[in-house]
C-alpha positions as CSV (number, residue, x, y, z in Angstrom):
1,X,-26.4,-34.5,0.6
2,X,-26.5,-33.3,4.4
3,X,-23.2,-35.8,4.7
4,X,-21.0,-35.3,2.2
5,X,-22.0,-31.7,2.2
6,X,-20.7,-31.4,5.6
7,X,-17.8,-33.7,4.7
8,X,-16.9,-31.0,1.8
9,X,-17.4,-28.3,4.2
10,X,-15.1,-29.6,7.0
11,X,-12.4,-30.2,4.4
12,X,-12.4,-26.5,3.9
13,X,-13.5,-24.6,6.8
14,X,-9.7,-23.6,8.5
15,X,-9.1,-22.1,4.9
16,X,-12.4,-20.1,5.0
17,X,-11.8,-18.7,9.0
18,X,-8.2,-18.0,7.4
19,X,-9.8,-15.8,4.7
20,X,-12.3,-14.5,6.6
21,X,-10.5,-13.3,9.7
22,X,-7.7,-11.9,7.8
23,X,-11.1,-9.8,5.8
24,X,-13.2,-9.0,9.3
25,X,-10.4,-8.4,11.7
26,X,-12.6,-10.2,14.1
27,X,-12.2,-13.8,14.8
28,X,-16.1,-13.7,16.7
29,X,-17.3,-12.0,13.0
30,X,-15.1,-14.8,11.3
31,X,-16.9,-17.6,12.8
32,X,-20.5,-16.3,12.2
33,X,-19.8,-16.1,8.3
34,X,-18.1,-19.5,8.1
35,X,-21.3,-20.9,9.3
36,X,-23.3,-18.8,7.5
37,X,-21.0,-19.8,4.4
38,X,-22.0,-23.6,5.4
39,X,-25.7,-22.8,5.8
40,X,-25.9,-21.0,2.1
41,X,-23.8,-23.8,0.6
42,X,-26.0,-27.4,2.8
43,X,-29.3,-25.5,0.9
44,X,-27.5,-25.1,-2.8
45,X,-28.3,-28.0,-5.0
46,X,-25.3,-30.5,-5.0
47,X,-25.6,-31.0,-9.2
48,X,-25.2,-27.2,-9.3
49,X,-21.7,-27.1,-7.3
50,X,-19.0,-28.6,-9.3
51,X,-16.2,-27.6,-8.1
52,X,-17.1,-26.7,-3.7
53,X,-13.9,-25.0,-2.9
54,X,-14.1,-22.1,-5.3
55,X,-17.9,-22.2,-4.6
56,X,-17.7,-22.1,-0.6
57,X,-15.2,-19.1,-1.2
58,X,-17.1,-17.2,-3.6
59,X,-20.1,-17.4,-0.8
60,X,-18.0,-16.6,2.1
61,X,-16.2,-13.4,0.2
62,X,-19.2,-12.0,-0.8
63,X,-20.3,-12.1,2.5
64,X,-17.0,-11.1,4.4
65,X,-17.5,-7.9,2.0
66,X,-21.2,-7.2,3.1
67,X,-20.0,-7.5,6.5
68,X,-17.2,-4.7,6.2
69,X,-19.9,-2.0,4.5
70,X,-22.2,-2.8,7.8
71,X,-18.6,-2.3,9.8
72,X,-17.5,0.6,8.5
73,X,-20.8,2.2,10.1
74,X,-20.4,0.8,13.0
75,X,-17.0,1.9,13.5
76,X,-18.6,5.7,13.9
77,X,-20.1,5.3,17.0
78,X,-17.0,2.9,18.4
79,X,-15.9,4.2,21.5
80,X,-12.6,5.2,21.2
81,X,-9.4,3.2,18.5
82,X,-10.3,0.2,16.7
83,X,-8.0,-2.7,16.8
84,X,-8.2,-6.2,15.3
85,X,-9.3,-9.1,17.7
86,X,-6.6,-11.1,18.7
87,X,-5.6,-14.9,18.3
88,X,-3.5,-17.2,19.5
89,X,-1.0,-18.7,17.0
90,X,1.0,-21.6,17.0
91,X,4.7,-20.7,17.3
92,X,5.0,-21.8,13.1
93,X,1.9,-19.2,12.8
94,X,-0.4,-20.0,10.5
95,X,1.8,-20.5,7.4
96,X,2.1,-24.3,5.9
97,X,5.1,-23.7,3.9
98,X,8.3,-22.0,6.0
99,X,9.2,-20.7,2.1
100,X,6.3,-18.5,2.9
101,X,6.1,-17.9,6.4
102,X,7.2,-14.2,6.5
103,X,4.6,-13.4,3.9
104,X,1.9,-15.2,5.7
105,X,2.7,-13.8,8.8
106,X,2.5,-10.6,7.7
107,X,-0.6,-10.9,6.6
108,X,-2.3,-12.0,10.3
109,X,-0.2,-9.5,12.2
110,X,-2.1,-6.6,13.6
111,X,0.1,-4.1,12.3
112,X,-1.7,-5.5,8.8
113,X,-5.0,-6.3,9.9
114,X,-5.0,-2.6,11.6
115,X,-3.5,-1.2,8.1
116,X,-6.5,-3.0,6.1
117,X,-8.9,-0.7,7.5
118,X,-7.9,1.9,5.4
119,X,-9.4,0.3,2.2
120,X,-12.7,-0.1,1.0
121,X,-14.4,-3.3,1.5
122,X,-13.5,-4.7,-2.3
123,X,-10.3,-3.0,-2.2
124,X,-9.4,-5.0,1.1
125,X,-11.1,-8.1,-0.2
126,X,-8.8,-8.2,-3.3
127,X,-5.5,-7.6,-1.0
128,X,-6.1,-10.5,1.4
129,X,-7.3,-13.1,-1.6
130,X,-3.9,-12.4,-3.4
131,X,-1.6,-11.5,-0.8
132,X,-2.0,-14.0,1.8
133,X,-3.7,-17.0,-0.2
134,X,-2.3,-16.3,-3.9
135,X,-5.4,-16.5,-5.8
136,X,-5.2,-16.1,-9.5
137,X,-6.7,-12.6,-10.8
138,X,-9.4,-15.1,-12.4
139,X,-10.6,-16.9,-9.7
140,X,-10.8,-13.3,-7.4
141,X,-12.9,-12.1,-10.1
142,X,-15.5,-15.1,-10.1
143,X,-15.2,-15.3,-6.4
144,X,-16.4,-11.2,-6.5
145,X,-18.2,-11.2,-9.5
146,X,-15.6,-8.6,-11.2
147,X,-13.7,-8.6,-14.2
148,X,-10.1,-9.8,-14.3
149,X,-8.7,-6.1,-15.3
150,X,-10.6,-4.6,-11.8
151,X,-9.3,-6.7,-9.6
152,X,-5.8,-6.5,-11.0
153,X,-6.1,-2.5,-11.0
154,X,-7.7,-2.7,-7.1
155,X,-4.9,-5.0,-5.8
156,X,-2.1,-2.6,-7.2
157,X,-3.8,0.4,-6.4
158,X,-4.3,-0.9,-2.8
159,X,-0.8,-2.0,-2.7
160,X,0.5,1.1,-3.2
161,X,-1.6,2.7,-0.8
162,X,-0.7,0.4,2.1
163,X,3.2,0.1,0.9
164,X,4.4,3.5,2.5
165,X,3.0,1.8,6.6
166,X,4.4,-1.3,6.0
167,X,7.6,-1.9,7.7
168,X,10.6,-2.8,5.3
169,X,12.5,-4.8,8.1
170,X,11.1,-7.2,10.4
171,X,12.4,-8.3,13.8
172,X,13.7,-11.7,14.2
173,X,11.4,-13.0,17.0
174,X,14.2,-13.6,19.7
175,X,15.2,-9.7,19.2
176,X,10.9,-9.1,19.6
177,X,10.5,-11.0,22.3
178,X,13.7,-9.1,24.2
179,X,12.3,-5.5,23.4
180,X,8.8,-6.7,24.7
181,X,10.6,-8.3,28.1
182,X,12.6,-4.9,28.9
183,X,9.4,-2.8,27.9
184,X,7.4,-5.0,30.4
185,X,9.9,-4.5,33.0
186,X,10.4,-0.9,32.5
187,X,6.7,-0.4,33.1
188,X,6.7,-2.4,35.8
189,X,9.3,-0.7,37.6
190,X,8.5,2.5,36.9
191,X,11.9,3.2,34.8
192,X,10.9,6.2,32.8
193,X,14.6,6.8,31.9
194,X,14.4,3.0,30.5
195,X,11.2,3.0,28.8
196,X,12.1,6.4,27.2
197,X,15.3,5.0,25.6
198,X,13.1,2.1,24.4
199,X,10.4,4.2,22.7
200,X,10.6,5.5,18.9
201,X,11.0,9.5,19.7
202,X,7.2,8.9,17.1
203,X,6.0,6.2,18.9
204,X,2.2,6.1,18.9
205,X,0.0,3.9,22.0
206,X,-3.2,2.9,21.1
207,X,-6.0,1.1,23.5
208,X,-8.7,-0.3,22.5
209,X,-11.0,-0.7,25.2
210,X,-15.0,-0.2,23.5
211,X,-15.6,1.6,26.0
212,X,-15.3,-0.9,28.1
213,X,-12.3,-1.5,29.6
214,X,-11.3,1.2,33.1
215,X,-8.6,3.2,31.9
216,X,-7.9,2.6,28.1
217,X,-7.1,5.6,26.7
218,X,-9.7,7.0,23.8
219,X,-7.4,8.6,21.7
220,X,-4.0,7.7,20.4
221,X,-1.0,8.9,22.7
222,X,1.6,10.1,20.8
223,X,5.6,10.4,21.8
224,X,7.9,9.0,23.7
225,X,7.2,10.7,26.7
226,X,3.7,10.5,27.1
227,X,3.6,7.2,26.3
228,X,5.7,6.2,28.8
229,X,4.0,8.2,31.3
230,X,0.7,6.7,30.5
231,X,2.4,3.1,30.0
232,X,3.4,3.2,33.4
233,X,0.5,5.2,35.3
234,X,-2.1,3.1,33.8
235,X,-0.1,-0.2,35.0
236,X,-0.4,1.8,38.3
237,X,-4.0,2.9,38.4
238,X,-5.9,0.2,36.3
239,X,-3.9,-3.2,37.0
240,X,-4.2,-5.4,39.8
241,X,-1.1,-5.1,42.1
242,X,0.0,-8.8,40.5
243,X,-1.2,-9.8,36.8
244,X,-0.2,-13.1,35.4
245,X,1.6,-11.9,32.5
246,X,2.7,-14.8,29.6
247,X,4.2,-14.3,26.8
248,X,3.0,-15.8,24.1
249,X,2.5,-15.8,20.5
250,X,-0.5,-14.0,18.9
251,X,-1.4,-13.2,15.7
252,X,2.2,-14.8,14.6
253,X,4.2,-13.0,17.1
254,X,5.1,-11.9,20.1
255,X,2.6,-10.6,22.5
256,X,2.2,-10.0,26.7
257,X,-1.0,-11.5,28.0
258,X,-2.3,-9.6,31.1
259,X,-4.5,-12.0,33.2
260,X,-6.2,-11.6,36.8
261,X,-6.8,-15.4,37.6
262,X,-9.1,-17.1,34.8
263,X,-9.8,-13.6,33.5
264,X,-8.1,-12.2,30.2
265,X,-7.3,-8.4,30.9
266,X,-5.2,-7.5,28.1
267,X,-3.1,-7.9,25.2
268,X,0.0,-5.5,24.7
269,X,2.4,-6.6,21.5
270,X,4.9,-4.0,19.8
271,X,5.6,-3.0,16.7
272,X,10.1,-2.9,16.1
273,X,11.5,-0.6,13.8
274,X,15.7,-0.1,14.0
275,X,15.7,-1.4,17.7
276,X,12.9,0.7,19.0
277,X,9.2,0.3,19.8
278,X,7.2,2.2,17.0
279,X,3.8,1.2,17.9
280,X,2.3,-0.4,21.4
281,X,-1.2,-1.8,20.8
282,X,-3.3,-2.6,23.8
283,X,-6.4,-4.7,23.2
284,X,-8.6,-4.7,26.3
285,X,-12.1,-4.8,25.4
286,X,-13.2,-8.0,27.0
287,X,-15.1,-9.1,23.9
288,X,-12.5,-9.4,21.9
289,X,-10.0,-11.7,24.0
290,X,-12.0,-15.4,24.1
291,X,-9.2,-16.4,21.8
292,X,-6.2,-15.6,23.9
């Protein structure tokens, strides 16, 4: 059993990290559950399990929804904003079809991953298993123990919750990745009158740095000119004189990685509406960046 229950397991574990990261927002959180998935499903009787795909994501669901009650709680006492935990992604992200690759993409971006946190555990838990993987109404409801008419009324109720934040139009990434290189080089040379045409007059900053991280701000900052005055005094004040900074893709799109020799400091990426930054997110908290 220990065999070809790991054999099973392996077969399926990217797709369960997939649903589970996309659920947790936290790759670190993502990985414990998989195993834990794997533990549940090595003790379960093998002549009980017919079909181990549906009954590997029914296991790891339920417990990718226990985990978000115990996160929501812990998200009181977290030291200034909350942002998703970053990963590296393959310039193709994660999706296996290109018909669907703006869909997927969407779906591991943290614009979406930050949206999510507005739902309720089952509400976000219905989203992800029909938005990003397509999951029949059925199988969501034997996966969550629900009936068929709950989940459909949770995933449209959810949608329309979430539909009024989600951008309509998406960047192509060549017109990302420029928007990201002038910001970088605004900041770095102190252009305010740059950086200010760059901005969204609503443009919002937010740094997550757990309380952790010298200088990340513990509150949104809000407007163009207050960003760009923190954007560009925190560069100052906070950054060694010379960063390594890549750019590189993360979480299916383009992002700046701040490093100080083998040490990750940050990650920066950029939300685009009509030519202009909307949203800068800065990740620093150092336990969140082992997978950039």
């Amino acid at each position: 059993m220990a065999t070809s229950a790991l054999d099973a397991f392996q077969t399926h574990r990217p797709n369960l990290f997939a649903i589970a990261y996309r659920m947790l927002g936290s790759a670190l959180d993502a990985e414990d559950i998989v195993q834990e998935t794997y533990l549940r499903y090595r003790s379960t009787p093998p002549d009980t399990i017919s079909r181990p795909r549906a009954y590997l994501t029914t296991i790891l669901t339920r417990l990718c929804v226990d985990q978000l009650h115990l996160a929501r709680r812990q998200r009181e006492v977290y030291v200034g904003p909350w942002l998703p935990e970053p990963i590296a992604t393959p310039e193709d992200g994660d999706a296996v079809d290109p018909a669907d690759r703006v869909e997927r993409h969407e779906t591991i971006s943290l614009a979406f991953l930050t949206l999510l946190e507005q739902l309720q555990p089952f509400e976000r838990a219905v989203l992800v298993l029909r938005e990003a993987f397509e999951y029949s109404y059925a199988e969501i409801a034997g996966f969550l123990g629900k009936s068929e008419a709950a989940c459909r009324q949770t995933h449209l109720r959810a949608k329309k919750c979430l539909a009024e934040h989600r951008p309509r139009f998406t960047p192509s990434p060549e017109a990302h990745r420029r928007l990201l290189a002038a910001f970088l080089a605004a900041v770095r040379e102190g252009d305010m009158d740059t950086l200010t045409r760059l901005l969204a007059e609503d443009v919002v900053l937010c740094a997550d740095g757990g309380g952790k991280a010298r200088g990340a701000a513990t509150r949104p900052v809000r407007g163009r000119i207050a960003v760009a005055r923190f954007s560009i005094g925190a560069t100052r004040r906070f950054l060694p004189a010379s960063p390594c900074v890549d750019l590189a893709e993360v979480n299916a799109a383009p992002a700046l990685i701040f490093r100080d020799g083998d040490r990750t400091l940050l990650v920066l990426s950029i939300d685009v509406v009509g030519q202009r930054v909307q949203t800068v997110r800065i990740i620093a908290n150092p336990d969140k960046l082992a997978h950039v």
